[in-house]
LUMFI-748750 format. One record per residue (C-alpha): residue number from 1; x, y, z. Coordinates in steps of 0.05 Angstrom, whole numbers. Layout:
N
[NUM; [X; Y; Z]]
...
This chain:
639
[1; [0; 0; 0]]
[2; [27; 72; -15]]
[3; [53; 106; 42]]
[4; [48; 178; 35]]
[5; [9; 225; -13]]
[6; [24; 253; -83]]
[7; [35; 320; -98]]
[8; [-34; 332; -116]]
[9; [-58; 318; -44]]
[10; [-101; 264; -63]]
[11; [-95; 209; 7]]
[12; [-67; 155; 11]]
[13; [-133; 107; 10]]
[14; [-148; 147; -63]]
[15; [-86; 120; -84]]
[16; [-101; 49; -73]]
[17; [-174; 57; -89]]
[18; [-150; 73; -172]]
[19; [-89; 20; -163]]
[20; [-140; -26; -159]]
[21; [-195; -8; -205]]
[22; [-122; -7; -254]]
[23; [-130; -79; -255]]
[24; [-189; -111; -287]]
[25; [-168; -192; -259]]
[26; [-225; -200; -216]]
[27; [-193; -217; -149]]
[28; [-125; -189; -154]]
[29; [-99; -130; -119]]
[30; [-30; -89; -131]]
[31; [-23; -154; -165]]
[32; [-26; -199; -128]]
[33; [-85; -264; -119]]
[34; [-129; -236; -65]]
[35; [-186; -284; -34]]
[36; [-248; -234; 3]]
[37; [-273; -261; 66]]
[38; [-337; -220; 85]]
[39; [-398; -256; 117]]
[40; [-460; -218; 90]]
[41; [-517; -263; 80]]
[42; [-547; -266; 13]]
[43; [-617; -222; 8]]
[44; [-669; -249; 48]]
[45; [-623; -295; 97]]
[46; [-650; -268; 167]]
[47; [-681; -219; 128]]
[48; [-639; -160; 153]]
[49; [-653; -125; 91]]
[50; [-723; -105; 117]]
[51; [-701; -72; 174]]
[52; [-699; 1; 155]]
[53; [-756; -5; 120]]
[54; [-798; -33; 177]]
[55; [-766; 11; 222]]
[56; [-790; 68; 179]]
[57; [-856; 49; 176]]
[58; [-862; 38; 253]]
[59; [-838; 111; 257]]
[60; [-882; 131; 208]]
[61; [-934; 108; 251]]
[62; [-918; 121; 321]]
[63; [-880; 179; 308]]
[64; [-826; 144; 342]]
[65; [-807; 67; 355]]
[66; [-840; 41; 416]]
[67; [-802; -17; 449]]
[68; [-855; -68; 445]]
[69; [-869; -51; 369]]
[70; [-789; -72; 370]]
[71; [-794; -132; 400]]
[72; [-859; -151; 350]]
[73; [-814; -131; 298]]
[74; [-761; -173; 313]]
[75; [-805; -239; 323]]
[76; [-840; -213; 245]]
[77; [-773; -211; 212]]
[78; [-730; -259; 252]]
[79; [-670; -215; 278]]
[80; [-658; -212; 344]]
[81; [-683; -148; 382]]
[82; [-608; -120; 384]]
[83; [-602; -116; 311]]
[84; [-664; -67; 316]]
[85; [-635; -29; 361]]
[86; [-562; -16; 333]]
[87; [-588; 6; 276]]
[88; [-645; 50; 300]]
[89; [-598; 82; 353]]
[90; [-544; 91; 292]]
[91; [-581; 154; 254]]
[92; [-613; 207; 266]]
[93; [-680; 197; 229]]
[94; [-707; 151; 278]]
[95; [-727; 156; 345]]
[96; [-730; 111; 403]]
[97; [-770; 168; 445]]
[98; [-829; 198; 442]]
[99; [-825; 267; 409]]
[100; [-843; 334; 435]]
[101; [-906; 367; 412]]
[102; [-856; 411; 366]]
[103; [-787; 391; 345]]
[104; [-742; 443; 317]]
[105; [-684; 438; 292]]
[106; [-638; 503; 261]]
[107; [-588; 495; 212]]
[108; [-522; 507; 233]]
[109; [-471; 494; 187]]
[110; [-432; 538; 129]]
[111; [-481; 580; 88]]
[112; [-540; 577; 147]]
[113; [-477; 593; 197]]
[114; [-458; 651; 156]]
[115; [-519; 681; 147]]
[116; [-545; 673; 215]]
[117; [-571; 601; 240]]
[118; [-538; 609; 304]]
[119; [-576; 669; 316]]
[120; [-640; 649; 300]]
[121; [-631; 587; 345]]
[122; [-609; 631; 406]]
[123; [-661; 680; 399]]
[124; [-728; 624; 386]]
[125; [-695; 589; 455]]
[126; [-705; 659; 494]]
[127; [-774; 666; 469]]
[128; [-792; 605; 496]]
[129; [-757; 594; 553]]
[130; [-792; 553; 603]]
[131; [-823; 507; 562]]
[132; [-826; 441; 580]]
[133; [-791; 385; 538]]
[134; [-845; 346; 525]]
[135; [-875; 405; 492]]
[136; [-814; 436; 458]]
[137; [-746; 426; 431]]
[138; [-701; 475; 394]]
[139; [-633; 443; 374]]
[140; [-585; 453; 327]]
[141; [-578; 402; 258]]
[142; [-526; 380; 207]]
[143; [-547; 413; 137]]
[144; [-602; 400; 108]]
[145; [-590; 407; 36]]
[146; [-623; 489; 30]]
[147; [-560; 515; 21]]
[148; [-585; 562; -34]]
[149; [-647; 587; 13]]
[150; [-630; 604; 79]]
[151; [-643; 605; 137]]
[152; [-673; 529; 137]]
[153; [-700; 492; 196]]
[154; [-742; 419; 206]]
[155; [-798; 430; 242]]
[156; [-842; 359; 259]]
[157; [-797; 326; 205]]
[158; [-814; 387; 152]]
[159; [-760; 432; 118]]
[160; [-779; 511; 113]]
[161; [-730; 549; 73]]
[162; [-719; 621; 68]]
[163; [-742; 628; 145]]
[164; [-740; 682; 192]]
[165; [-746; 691; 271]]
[166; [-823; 718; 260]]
[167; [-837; 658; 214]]
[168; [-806; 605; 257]]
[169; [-840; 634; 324]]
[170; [-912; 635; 282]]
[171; [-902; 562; 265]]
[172; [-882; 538; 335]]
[173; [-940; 584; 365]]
[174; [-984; 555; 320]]
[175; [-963; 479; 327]]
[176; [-961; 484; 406]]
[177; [-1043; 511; 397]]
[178; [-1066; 469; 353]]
[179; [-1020; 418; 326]]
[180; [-1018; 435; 260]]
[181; [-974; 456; 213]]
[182; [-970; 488; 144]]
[183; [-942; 450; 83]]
[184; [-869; 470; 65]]
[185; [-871; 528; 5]]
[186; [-858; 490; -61]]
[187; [-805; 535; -98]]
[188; [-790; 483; -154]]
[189; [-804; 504; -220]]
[190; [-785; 476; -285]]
[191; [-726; 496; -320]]
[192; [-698; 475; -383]]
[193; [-628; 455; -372]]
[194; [-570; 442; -432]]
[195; [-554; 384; -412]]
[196; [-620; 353; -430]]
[197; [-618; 330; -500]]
[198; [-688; 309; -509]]
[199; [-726; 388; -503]]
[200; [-793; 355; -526]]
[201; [-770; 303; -562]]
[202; [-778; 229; -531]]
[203; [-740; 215; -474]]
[204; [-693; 150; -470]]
[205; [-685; 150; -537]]
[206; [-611; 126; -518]]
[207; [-644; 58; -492]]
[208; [-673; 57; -545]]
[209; [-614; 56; -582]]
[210; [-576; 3; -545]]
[211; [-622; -47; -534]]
[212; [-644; -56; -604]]
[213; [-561; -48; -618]]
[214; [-531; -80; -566]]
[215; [-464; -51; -577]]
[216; [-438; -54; -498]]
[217; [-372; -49; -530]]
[218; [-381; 21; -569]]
[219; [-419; 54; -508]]
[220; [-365; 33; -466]]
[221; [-318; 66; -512]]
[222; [-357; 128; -522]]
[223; [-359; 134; -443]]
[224; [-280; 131; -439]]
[225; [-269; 167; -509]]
[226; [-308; 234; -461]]
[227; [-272; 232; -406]]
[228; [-333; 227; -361]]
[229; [-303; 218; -290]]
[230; [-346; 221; -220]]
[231; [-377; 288; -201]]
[232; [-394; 280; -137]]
[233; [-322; 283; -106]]
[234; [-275; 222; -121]]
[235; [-279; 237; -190]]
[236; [-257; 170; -218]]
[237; [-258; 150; -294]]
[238; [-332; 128; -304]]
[239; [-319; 83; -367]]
[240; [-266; 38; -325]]
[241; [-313; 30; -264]]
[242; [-367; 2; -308]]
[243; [-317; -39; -349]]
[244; [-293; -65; -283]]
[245; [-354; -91; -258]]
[246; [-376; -110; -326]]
[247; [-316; -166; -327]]
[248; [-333; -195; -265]]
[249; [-365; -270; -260]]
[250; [-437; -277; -247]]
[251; [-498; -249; -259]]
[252; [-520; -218; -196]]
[253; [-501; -146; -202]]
[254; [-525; -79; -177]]
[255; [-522; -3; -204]]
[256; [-525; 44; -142]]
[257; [-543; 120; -153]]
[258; [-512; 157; -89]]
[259; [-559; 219; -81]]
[260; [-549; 224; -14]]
[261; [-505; 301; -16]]
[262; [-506; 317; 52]]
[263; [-438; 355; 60]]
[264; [-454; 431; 74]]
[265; [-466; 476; 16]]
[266; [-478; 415; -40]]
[267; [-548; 410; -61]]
[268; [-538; 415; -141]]
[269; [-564; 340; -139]]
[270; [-627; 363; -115]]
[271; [-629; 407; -169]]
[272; [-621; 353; -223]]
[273; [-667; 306; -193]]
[274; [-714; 361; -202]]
[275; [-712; 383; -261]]
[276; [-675; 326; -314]]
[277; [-684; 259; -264]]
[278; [-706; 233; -315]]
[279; [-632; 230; -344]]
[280; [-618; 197; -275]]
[281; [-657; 145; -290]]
[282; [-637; 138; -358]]
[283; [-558; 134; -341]]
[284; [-578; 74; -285]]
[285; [-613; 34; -336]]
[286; [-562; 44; -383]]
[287; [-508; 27; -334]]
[288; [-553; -40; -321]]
[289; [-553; -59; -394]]
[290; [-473; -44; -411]]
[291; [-454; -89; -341]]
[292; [-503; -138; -346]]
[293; [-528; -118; -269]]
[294; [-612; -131; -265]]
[295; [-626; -83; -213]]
[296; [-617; -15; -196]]
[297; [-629; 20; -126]]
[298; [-621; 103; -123]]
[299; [-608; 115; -48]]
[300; [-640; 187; -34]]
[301; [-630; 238; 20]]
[302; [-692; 230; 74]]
[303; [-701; 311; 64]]
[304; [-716; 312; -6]]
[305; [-788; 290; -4]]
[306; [-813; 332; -70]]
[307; [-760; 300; -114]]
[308; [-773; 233; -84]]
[309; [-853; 250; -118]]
[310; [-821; 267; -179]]
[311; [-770; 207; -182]]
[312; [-832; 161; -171]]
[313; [-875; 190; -225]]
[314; [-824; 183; -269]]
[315; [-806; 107; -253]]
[316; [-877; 95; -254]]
[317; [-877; 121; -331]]
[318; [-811; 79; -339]]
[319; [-851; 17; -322]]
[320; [-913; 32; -364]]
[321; [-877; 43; -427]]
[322; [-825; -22; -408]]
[323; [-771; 9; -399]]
[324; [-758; -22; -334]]
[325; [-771; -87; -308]]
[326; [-770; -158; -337]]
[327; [-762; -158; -425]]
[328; [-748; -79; -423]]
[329; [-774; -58; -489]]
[330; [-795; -125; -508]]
[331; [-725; -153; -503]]
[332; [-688; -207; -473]]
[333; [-666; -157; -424]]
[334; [-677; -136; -345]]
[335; [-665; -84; -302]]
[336; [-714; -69; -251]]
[337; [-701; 0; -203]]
[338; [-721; 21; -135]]
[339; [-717; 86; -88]]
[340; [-686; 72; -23]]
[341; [-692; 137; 25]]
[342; [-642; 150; 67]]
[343; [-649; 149; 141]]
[344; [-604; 192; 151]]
[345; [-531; 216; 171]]
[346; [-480; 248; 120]]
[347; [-432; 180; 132]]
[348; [-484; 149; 84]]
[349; [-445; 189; 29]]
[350; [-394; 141; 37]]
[351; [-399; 84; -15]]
[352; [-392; 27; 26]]
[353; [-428; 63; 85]]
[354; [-486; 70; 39]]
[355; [-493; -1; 23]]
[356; [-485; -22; 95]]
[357; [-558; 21; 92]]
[358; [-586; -12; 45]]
[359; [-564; -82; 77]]
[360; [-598; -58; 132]]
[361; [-535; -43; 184]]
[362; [-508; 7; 222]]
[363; [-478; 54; 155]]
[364; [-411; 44; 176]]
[365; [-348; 46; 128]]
[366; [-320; -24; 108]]
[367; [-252; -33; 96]]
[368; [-222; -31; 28]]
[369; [-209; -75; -1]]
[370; [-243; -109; -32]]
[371; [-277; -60; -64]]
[372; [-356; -52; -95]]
[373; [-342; -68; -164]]
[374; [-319; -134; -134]]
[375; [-360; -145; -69]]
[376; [-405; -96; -71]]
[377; [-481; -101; -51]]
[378; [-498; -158; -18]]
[379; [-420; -180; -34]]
[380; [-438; -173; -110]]
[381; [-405; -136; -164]]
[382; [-432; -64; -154]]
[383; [-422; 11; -196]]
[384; [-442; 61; -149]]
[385; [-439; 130; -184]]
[386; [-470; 204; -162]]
[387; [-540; 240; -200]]
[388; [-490; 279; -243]]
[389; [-451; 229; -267]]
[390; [-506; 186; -290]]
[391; [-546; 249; -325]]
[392; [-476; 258; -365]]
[393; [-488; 189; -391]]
[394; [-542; 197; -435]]
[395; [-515; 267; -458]]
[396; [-461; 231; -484]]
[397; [-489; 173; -519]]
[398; [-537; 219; -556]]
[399; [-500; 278; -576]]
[400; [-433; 246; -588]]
[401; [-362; 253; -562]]
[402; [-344; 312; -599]]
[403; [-401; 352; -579]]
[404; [-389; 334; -498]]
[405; [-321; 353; -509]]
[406; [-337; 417; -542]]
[407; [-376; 439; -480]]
[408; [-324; 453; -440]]
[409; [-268; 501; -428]]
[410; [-188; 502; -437]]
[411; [-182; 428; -464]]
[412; [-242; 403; -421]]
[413; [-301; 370; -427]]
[414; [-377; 376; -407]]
[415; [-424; 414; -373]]
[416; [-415; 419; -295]]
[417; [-475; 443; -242]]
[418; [-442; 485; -183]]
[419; [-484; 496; -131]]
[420; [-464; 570; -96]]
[421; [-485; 592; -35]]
[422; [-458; 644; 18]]
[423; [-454; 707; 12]]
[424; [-479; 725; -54]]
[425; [-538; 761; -84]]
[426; [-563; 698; -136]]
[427; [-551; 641; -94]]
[428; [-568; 570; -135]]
[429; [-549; 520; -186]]
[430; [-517; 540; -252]]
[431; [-500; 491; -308]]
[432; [-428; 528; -331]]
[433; [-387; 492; -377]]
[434; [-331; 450; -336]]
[435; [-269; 502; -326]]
[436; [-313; 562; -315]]
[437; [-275; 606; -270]]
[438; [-293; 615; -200]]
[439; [-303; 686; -211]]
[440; [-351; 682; -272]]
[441; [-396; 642; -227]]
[442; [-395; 687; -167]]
[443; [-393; 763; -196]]
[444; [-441; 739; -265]]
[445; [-475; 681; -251]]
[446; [-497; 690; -178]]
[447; [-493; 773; -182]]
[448; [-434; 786; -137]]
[449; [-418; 792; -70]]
[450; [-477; 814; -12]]
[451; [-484; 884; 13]]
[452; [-425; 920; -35]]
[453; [-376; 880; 4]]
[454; [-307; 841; -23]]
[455; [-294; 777; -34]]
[456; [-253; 749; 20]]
[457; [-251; 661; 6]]
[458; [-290; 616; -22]]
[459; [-289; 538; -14]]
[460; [-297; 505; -91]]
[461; [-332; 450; -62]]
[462; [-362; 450; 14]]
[463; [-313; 436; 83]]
[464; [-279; 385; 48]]
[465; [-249; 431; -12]]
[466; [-222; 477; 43]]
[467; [-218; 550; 37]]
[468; [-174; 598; -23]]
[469; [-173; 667; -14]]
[470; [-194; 719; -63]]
[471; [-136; 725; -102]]
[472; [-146; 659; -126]]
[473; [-214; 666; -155]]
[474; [-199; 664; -225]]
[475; [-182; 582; -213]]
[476; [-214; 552; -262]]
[477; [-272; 491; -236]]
[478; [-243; 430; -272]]
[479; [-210; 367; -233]]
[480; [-133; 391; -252]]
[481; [-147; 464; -238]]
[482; [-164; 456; -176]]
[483; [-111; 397; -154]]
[484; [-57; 446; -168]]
[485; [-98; 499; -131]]
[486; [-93; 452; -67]]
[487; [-164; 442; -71]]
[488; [-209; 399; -107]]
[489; [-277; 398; -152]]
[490; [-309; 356; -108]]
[491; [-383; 362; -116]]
[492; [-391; 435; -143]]
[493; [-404; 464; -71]]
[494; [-382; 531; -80]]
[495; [-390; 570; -11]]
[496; [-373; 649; -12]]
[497; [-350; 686; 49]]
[498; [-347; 756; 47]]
[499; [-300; 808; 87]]
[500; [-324; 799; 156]]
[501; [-329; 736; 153]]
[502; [-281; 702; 206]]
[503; [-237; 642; 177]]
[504; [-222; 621; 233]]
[505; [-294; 609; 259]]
[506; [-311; 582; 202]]
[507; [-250; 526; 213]]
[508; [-289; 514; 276]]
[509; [-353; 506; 239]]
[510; [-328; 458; 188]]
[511; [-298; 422; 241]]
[512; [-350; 412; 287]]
[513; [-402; 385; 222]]
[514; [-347; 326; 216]]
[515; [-337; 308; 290]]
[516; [-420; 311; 288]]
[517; [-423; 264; 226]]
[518; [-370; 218; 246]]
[519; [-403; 143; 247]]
[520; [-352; 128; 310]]
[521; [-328; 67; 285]]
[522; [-256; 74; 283]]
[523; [-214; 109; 333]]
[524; [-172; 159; 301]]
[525; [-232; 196; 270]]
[526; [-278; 185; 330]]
[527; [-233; 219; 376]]
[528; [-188; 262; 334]]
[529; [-248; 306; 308]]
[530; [-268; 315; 376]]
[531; [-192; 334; 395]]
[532; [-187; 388; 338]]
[533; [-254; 421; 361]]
[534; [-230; 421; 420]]
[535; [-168; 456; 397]]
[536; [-197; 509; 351]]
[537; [-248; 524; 401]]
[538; [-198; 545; 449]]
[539; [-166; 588; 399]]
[540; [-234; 627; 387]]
[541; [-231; 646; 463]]
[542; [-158; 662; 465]]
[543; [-136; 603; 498]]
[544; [-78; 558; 464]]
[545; [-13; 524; 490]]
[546; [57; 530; 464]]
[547; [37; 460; 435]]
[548; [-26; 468; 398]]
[549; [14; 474; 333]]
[550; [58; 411; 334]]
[551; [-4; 378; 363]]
[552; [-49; 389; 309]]
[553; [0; 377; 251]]
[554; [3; 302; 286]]
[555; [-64; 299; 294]]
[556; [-83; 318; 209]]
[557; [-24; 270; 192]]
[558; [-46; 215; 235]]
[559; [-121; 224; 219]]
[560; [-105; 229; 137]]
[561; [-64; 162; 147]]
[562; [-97; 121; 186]]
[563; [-175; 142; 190]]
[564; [-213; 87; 142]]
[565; [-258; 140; 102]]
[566; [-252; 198; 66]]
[567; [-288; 233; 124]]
[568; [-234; 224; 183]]
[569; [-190; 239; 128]]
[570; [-205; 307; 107]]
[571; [-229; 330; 180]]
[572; [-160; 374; 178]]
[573; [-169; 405; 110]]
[574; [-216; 466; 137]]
[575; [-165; 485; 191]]
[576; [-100; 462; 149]]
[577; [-131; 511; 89]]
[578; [-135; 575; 134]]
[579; [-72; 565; 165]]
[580; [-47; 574; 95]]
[581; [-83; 629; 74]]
[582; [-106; 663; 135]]
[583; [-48; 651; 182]]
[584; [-40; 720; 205]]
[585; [-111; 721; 220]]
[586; [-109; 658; 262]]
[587; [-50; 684; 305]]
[588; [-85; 746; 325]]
[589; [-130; 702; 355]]
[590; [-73; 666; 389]]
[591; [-28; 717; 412]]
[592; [-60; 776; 421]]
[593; [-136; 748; 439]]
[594; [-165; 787; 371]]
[595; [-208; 771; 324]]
[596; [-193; 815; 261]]
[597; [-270; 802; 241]]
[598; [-299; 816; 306]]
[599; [-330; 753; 312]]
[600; [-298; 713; 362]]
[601; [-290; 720; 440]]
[602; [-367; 729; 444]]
[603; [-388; 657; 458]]
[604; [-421; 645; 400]]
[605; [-464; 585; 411]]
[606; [-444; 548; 357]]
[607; [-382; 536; 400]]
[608; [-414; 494; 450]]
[609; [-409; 423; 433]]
[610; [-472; 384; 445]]
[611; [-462; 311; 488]]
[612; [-506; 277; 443]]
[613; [-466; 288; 376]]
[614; [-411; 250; 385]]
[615; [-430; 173; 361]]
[616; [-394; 109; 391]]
[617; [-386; 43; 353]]
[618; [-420; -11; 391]]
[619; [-381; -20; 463]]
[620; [-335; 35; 457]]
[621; [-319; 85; 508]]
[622; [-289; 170; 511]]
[623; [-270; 212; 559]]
[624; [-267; 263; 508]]
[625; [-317; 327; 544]]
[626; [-359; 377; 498]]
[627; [-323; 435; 508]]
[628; [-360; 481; 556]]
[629; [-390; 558; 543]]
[630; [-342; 615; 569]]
[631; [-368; 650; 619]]
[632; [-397; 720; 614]]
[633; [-464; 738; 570]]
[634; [-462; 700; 502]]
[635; [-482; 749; 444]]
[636; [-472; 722; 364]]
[637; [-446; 760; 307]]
[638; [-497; 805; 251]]
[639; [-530; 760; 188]]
């Protein structure tokens, strides 16, 4: 295994992850014969594949899953009550209490943190001080995928966008009276995007095509011939992921559509699903047809309820004109696709986290390898790709290589949604051709910067991306662009901070969502989130040791090496990024107790760690403490 990381910062567990995709022998690694020992039970043995959905449905329900509707549960599917429970008590959609009369729950991470969450939470908490618990509760939340229309909050399981304090106080006044609640306002409407290439003309025409063809061979080269990598952060060659899984023995295979964008500031996937799923749905089936795989699952974020609606519609369309299920357009041919909603927790980003979900487990990270196009699903060969990537399919297949190509900028291809959020005046999704500058997108496309002010950083693609600072905001938004930059593509989160923003604070911020959404399963990730909030936090009060610095330089390098996802292993990039960029600004802090910004030294609530965030893998202990409020009067900085 590689030992240390290339120039272009990519970690080490990247590395091995394209070493072995490199080699299409099914059960070799590096090379060498490998022989997989994992002990998942084929679908239907002990039926632990029923579990989240019957767990779902209790909720849905009781409003919450009572213990003997558990232990029923466990008799009806034959799992032992345990099972239930580890994976009930793993995320955050479920509930093993009753509820309060009215559950809130405030944003509080990057563009809802910039523009105010923390405020709004604060200030609903005094107006209702006193209330008992098993009428209210006002808590803070990972995002929740409104990036582009804040301030968002879940209230009784809905998402508001675009909220205020007056708003939010009606709703809880009005839910506390009388129990009921207004629908959500529905802000979708249809736009035409470029990268549809049906505009009133039949859709999956490209089906069409290859099943009546059935040239595997030429899509496949068509898919490599474009360049089409993954554009929802790893941003591997699609082409040799499908080939890979297409080569493997057997004919029990599954294509996976990861919709589950959960990282702060990334919602152009709900943006896709909403307005060309149907090019989702198209890229699955043709990923089904060109590997030989007979079912599809698309594994959706629990918050998107409206395009859940619209992805149904459309599969139910799929199945009355035979495009899906057994003989698909009067062929020889199956493929047969499902929704599976999310229950929640941004961990279920991760590949193999996500198809623990779907197994019906706790959604925590396997090792690698082997990998999914090996033992993937159920321990069968499995492509899992993101919404973009499969909506490029089609595109390409249709139009041709050349055209694709021709879309893009500087020698590259296609068209790329970017999702911007922050502070800007046109916050949203624009489809830009791939290596569009940063600064075309923020100062044309989404209007410039709020209130007359200058830009100060942006991150090209949510926490993870880390920050660059305004003089490099004429990168351009391609994959090699961007590796030089430092940064990465990533999903096309692009999050704008303006001057007065605090890079320092938002370190913290990023921080804190990762030690939130850390599954607790392995140690260094568990505990060495916690350790760096625990750092920075103490550095936004004035508080640091002569040893902070060495410390948390071992604690990135040991969390990058040995952490056994991609989320333990960018936890340091926020922090490592302003220290870069913004190092003056974090020694004020340091040295002289000053924030530039004037955020900071106020005890801004967003500071004080909450017990119940922290998750532990089954029998594991921490003496890790939230870190406590300073004393004095807590006040929070302007929206």
């Amino acid at each position: 295994m590689c030992t240390k990381q290339e120039e272009s910062g990519r970690g080490v567990l990247d590395l091995t992850f394209e070493i072995c995709y490199m080699s299409a022998a099914p059960n070799e690694f590096l090379g060498y014969p490998c022989v997989y020992l994992r002990t998942e039970l084929p679908p239907g043995a002990g039926r632990d594949n029923l579990i989240v959905e019957e767990l779902k449905a209790l909720q849905h329900q009781f409003g919450y899953l009572p213990a003997d509707q558990l232990r029923a549960l466990a008799q009806k599917i034959e799992v032992p009550v345990t099972r239930l429970h580890q994976v009930a008590s793993f995320f955050p959609h479920f509930r093993l209490a009753p509820p309060p009369k009215c559950n809130v729950l405030v944003c509080r991470d990057m563009s809802c943190h910039l523009l105010g969450g923390d405020k709004l939470r604060m200030n609903i908490e005094k107006r209702f001080h006193g209330a008992r618990e098993t009428d209210l509760t006002i808590r803070g939340v990972s995002c929740l995928g409104q990036c582009d229309h804040p301030l968002a909050v879940s209230v009784n399981d809905r998402i508001y966008a675009d909220v205020d304090e007056a708003q939010l106080e009606e709703m809880i006044r009005g839910v506390l009276a009388t129990g009921e609640l207004k629908e959500p306002f529905a802000r979708y409407e249809q736009v035409q995007c470029k990268s549809d290439p049906y505009h009133g003309l039949d859709r999956y025409a490209a089906v069409r095509a290859l099943v009546e063809s059935r040239d595997w061979d030429s899509a496949l080269a068509a898919l490599k011939a474009s360049g089409l990598r993954g554009l929802g952060g790893a941003g591997f060659p699609t082409e040799m992921k499908w080939q890979a899984v297409r080569s493997q023995p057997g004919p029990e295979k599954y294509i996976v559509c990861n919709a589950d964008e959960s990282e702060p500031g990334t919602f152009k996937d709900r943006h896709i699903l909403t307005h060309i799923g149907h090019l989702v749905i198209e890229g699955m089936i043709l990923a089904g047809l060109i590997t030989g795989a007979r079912k599809g699952i698309l594994y959706i974020r629990h918050e998107y309820e409206h395009q859940e609606r619209i992805l149904e519609e459309e599969l139910r369309r799929c199945r009355k004109e035979g495009l899906l299920g057994q003989k698909v357009l009067g062929s020889d041919l199956t493929f047969e696709l499902d929704l599976f909603v999310s229950p929640g927790g941004y961990i279920c980003g991760e590949e193999s986290a996500l198809l623990e979900a779907i197994e019906g487990k706790r959604a925590e990270p396997r090792n690698k390898p082997p990998f999914p196009v090996q033992q993937g699903l159920w321990n069968k060969p499995t492509v899992i790709n993101n919404v973009e990537t499969f909506a490029h399919v089609p595109q390409i297949l249709m139009r041709g290589v050349e055209w694709y190509k021709a879309q893009g900028l500087n020698g590259t291809a296609g068209l790329k949604f970017i999702g911007v959020s922050g502070d800007v005046i046109r916050p949203g999704v624009y489809e830009v051709p791939m290596g569009t500058p940063v600064s075309e997108v923020i100062f044309n496309k989404a209007g410039g910067i709020t209130g007359g002010k200058k830009l100060k950083a942006f991150a090209p693609s949510g926490p993870s991306a880390g920050y660059l600072p305004a003089s490099m905001a004429d990168v351009h938004l391609d994959f090699k662009s961007l590796a030089d930059a430092g940064s990465m593509l990533g999903s096309g989160a692009l999050v704008v901070c303006a001057e007065g923003t605090c890079m320092l604070d938002m370190a913290l911020s990023a921080t804190q969502f990762f030690r939130n959404e850390s599954c607790g399963k392995c140690v260094p990730c568990r505990l060495g989130s916690q350790k760096m909030v625990d750092i920075l936090t103490q550095w936004t009060i004035g508080k640091s040791t002569v040893d902070d610095m060495s410390l948390l330089d071992e604690l990135s390098e040991a969390m990058k090496l040995t952490s056994i996802c991609g989320l333990g292993q960018v936890v340091p990039v926020p922090i490592a990024s302003v220290l870069k960029y913004f190092r003056e600004e974090v020694e004020a802090h340091i040295s002289r107790r000053e924030c530039p910004s004037g955020v900071c030294f106020s005890g801004v609530p967003n500071r004080i760690a909450s017990p119940e965030v922290v998750k532990l893998a089954p029998g594991a202990a921490i003496s890790v403490k939230p870190t406590p409020p300073p004393a004095g009067n807590i006040t929070l900085r302007k929206a």
